[in-house]
SESEDREN-761427 format. One record per residue (C-alpha): residue in one letter; x, y, z. Coordinates in pm, whole numbers. Layout:
BEGIN
   nuza     east    north       up
      a        X        Y        Z
...
This chain:
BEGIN
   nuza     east    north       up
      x    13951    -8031    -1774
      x    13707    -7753    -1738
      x    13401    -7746    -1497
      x    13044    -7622    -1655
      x    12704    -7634    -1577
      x    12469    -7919    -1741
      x    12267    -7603    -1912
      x    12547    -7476    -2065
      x    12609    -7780    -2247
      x    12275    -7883    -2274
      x    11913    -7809    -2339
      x    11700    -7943    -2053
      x    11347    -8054    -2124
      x    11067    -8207    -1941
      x    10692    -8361    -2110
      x    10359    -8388    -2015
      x    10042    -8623    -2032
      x     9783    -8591    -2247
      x     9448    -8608    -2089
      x     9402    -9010    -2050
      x     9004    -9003    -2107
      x     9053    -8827    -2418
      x     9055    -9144    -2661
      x     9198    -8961    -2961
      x     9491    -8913    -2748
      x     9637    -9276    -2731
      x     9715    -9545    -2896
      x     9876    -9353    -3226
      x    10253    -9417    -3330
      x    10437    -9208    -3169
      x    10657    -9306    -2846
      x    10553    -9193    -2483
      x    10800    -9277    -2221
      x    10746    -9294    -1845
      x    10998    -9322    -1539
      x    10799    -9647    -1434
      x    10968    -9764    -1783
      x    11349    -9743    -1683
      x    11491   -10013    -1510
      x    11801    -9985    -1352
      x    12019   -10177    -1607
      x    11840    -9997    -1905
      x    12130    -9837    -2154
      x    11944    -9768    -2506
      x    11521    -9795    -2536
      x    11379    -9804    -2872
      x    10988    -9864    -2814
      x    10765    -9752    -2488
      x    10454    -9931    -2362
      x    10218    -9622    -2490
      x    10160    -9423    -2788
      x    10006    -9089    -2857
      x     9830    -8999    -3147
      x     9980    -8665    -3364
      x     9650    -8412    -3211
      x     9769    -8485    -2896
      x    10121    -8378    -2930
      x     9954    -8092    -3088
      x     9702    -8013    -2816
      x     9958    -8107    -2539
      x    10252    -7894    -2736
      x    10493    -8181    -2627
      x    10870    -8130    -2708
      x    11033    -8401    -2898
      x    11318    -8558    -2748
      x    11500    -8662    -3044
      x    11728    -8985    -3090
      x    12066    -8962    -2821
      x    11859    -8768    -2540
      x    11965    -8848    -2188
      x    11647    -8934    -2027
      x    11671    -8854    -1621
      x    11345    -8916    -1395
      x    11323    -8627    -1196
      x    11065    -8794     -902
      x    10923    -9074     -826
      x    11206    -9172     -807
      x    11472    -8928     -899
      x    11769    -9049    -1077
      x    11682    -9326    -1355
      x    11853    -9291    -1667
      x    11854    -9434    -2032
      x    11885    -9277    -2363
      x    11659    -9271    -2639
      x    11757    -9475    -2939
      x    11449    -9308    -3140
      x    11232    -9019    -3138
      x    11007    -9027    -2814
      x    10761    -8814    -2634
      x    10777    -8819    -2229
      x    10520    -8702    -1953
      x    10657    -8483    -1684
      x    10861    -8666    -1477
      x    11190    -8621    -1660
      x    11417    -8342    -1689
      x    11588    -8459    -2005
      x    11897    -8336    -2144
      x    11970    -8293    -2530
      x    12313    -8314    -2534
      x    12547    -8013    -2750
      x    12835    -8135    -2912
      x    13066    -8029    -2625
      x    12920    -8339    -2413
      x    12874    -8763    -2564
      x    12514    -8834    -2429
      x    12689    -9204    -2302
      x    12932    -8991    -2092
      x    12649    -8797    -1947
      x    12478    -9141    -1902
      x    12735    -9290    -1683
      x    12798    -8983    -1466
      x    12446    -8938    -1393
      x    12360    -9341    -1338
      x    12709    -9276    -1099
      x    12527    -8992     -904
      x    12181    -9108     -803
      x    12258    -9027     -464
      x    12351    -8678     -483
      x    12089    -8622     -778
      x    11814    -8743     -490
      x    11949    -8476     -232
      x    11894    -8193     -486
      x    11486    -8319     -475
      x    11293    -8042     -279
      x    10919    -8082     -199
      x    10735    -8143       80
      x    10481    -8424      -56
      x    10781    -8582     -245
      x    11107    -8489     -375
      x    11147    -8339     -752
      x    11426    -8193     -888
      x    11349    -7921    -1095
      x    11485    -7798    -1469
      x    11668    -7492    -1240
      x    11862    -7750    -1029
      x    11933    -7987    -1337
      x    12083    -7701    -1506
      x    12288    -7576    -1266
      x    12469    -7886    -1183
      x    12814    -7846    -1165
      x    13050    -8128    -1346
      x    13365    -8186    -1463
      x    13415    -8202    -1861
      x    13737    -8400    -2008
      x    13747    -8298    -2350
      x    13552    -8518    -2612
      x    13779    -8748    -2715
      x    13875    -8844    -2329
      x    13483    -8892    -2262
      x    13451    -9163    -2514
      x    13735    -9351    -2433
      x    13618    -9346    -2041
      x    13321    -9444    -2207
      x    13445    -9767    -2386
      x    13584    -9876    -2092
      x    13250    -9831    -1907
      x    13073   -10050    -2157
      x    13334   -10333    -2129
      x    13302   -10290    -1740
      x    12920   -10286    -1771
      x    13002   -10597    -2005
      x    13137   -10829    -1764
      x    12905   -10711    -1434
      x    12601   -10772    -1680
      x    12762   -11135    -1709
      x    12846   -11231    -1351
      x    12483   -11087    -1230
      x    12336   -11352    -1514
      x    12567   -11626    -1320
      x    12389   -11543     -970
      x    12082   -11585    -1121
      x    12180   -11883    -1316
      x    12304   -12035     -966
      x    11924   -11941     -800
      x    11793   -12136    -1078
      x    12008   -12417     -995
      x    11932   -12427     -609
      x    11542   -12448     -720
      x    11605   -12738     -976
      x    11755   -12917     -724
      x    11499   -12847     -479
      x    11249   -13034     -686
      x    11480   -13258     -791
      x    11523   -13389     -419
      x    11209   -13336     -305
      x    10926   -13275     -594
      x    10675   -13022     -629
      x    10547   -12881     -290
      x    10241   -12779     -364
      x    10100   -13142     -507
      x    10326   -13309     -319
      x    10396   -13560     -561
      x    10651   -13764     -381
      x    10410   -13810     -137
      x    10631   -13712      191
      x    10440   -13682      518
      x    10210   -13381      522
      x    10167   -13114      848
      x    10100   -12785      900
      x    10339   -12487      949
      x    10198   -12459     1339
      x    10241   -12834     1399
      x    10621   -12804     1369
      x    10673   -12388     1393
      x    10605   -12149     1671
      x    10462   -11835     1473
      x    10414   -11498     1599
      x    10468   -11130     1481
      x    10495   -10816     1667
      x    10137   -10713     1792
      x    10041   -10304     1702
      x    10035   -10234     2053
      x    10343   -10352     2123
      x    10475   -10125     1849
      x    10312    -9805     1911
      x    10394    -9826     2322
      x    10768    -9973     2291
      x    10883    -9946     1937
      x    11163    -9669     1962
      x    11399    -9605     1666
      x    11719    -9524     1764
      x    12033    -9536     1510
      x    12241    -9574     1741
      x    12060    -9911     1864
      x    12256   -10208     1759
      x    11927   -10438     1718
      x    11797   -10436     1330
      x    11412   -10384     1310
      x    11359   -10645     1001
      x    11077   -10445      795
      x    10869   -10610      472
      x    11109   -10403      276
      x    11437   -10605      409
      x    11227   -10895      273
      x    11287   -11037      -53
      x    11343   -11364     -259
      x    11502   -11592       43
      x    11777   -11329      105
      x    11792   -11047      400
      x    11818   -10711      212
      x    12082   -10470      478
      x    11949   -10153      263
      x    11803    -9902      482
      x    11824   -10019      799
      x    11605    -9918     1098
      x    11766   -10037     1470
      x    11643   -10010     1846
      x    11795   -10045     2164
      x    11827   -10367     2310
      x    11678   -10250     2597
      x    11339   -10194     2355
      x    11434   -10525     2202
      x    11448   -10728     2564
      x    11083   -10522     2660
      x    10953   -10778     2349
      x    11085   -11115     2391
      x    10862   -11298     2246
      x    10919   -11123     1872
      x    11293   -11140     1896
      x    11460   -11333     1632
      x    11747   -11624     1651
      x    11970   -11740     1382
      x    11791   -11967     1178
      x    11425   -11832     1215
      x    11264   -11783      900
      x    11094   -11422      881
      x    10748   -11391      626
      x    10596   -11105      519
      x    10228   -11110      576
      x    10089   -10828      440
      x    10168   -10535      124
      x    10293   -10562     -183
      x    10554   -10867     -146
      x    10331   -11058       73
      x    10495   -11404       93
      x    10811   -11362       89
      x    11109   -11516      319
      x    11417   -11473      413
      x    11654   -11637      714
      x    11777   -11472     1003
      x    12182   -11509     1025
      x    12412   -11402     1261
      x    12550   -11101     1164
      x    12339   -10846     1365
      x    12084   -10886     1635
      x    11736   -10891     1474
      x    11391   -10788     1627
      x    11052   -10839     1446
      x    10878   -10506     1286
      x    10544   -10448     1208
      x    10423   -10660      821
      x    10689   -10951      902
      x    10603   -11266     1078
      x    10827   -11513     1257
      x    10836   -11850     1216
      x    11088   -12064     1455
      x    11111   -12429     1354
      x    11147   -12739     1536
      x    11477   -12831     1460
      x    11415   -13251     1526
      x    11170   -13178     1209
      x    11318   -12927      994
      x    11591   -12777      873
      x    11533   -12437      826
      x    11738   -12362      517
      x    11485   -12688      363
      x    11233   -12522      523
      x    11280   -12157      416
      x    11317   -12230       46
      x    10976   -12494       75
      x    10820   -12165      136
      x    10978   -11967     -138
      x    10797   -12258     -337
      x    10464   -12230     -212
      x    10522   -11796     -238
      x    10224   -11843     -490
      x     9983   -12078     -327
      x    10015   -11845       12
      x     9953   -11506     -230
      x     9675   -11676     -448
      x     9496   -11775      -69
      x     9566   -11454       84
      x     9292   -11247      254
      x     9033   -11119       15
      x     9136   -10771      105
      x     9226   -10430     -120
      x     9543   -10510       86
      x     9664   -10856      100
      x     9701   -10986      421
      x     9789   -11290      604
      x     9692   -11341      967
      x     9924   -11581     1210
      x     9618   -11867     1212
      x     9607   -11835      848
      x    10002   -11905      819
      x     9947   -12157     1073
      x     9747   -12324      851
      x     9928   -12370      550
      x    10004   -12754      442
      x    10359   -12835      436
      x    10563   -13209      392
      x    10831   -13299      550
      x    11117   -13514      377
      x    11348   -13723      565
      x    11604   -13505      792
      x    11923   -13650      653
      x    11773   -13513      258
      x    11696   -13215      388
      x    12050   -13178      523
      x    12191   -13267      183
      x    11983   -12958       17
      x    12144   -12780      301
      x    12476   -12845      285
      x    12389   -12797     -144
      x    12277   -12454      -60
      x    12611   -12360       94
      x    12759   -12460     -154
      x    12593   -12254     -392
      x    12578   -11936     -185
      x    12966   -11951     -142
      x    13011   -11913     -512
      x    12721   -11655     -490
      x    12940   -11424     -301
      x    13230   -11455     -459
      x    13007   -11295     -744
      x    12822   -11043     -543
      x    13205   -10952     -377
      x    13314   -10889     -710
      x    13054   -10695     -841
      x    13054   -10471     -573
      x    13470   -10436     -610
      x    13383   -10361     -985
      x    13075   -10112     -951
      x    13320    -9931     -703
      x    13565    -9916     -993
      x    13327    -9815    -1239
      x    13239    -9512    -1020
      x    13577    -9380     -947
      x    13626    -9400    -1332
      x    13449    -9080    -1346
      x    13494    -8937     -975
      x    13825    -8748     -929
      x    14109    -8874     -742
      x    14085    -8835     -363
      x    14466    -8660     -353
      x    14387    -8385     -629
      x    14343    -8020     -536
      x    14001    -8059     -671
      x    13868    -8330     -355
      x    13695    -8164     -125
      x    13568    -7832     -216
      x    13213    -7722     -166
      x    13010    -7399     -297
      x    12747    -7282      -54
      x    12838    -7556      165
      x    12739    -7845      -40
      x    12958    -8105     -241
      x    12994    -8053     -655
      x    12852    -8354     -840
      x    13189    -8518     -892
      x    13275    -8512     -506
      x    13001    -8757     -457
């Protein structure tokens, strides 16, 4: 196994865009890809959501990237990766590689996808982080010879296979928590069942952290051991741990009033994902940041696992009713406000003790995939033990250390 640079055993090219208010520019037949195209679990794409006419190719002097060419975003983000199962075009945030015959574009695919992290600490800029065609070339890999890379490719696939297949069956069991939801309880927006009907600030004690509070206390500290829950650690009922920001608890006890308690149920109120919840657990001590609301239940009225996923319900009533802003925003009295209905305790229990049920076979999936994506990785990273492990050029890691 020999170690070469990506530009010796490939030709790296980038795009560009055609001016958009020229009209004889779009809408022609050929393909025009964008990073904002490539999702994560992309593998082969065909057809992009824009076309460019033959004079602009002309006028722009666009490269083709022809059928098999790695595509890798190269900002905003860096690090997405497909391959093109046609001819396409691309603007210029890709460095793509056309792959010689010393390299199978699938093999590049998979090591790449493997190394968005140290393809992200390659970005330089100050505005935001690009990688340029100079670093893309120069990175340093290891190359099995051909026939090895397709058979760690096979095995990839048939990896890829089964993760694909267990992510489906957390999704499948989300579905299954929200048909039961309405099952028990109807639709909680019509209220159909006709349950008693309140107000979140009849039953809830909601707050957030005030901007004050944040500008003259708010101290990040990584060392802190309270978790600063953000809009971004926000999503879909669940408590995303990526990217964590912590404080003292000193900072935290300076704010009582925004501290958060197992089983308070945390709302974004403004941005992009405005509406969503999650629940506060256990597993760290948790401290309201800026964008996030808290709302503490009574617990003689609610449950708050009920009462958490009543909200994920209404998620579009509270966005369609949201401020008439350029930024959507909910203030506390507005939150306050929102109608709610409120089943008997013992049913709500029941969807409880349902939901536990459910997320128990949820992480037996999600412990699993991570076990395999860990696998998948080392498939292509060297073994810790070999001579190789460890080495660094100009003090930084190869590509296959990572």
């Amino acid at each position: 196994m020999r170690r070469v640079k990506l530009g010796q055993i490939c030709e790296v090219v980038s795009g560009g865009t055609p001016k958009t208010n020229v009209e004889e520019y779009w809408n022609g037949e050929f393909n025009w890809i964008t990073p904002a195209e490539i999702n994560d679990n992309d593998y082969i794409i065909s057809d992009t959501k824009r076309k460019i006419t033959q004079l602009a190719i002309e006028k722009k002097k666009l490269p083709l990237l022809p059928k098999g060419t790695v595509l890798l975003s190269s900002r905003a983000p860096i690090g997405k990766v497909a391959i093109t199962g046609k001819e396409m075009y691309c603007n210029q945030g890709f460095k793509n590689l056309i792959c010689s015959d010393e390299i199978c574009n699938e093999y590049l695919y998979w090591y790449l996808k493997s190394k968005k992290e140290y393809l992200n600490s390659l970005g330089r800029g100050a505005t935001f982080k690009e990688i340029s065609k100079k670093i893309v070339e120069n990175i340093e890999i290891k190359l099995p010879e051909i026939e090895r890379q397709r058979k760690i490719v096979d095995k990839l696939k048939k990896v890829d296979k089964i993760i694909q297949r267990r992510k489906n069956q957390s999704r499948l069991l989300d579905v299954v928590v929200q048909a039961r939801f309405v099952e028990m309880f109807g639709d909680p927006i019509i209220n159909n069942m006709s349950w008693p009907e309140s107000t979140i600030g009849d039953g809830c004690f909601v707050t957030k952290l005030a901007g004050f509070e944040y500008s003259k206390y708010i101290e990040y500290d990584d060392t802190g051991d309270v978790v600063m829950v953000k809009a971004q650690n926000v999503k879909n009922g669940t408590l995303n741990r990526k990217d964590l920001s912590f404080i003292s608890n000193e900072v935290s006890d300076a704010l009582p009033r925004s501290q958060l308690l197992p089983g308070d149920v945390v709302m974004t109120y403004v941005g992009a994902n405005i509406g969503d919840v999650a629940l506060i657990d256990d597993k760290y001590k948790y401290h309201l940041a800026p964008n996030v609301a808290k709302i503490r239940v009574d617990a003689k009225i609610y449950n708050s696992v009920y009462f958490m996923y009543m909200l994920m319900f209404l998620n579009s009533y509270i966005v369609k009713n949201s401020a008439d802003t350029a930024k959507a925003a909910l203030g506390m009295e507005r939150i306050r406000k929102l109608k709610v209905f409120i089943p008997t305790y013992d049913l709500q229990n029941q969807f409880a003790a349902f939901v536990q049920q459910v997320n128990k076979s949820k992480f037996v999936i999600h412990k699993f995939l991570y076990c395999t994506t860990h696998n998948t990785q080392s498939i292509i990273k060297p073994r810790p033990n070999t001579k190789e492990s460890g080495k660094t050029r100009g003090g930084k890691p190869y590509a296959d250390e990572f």
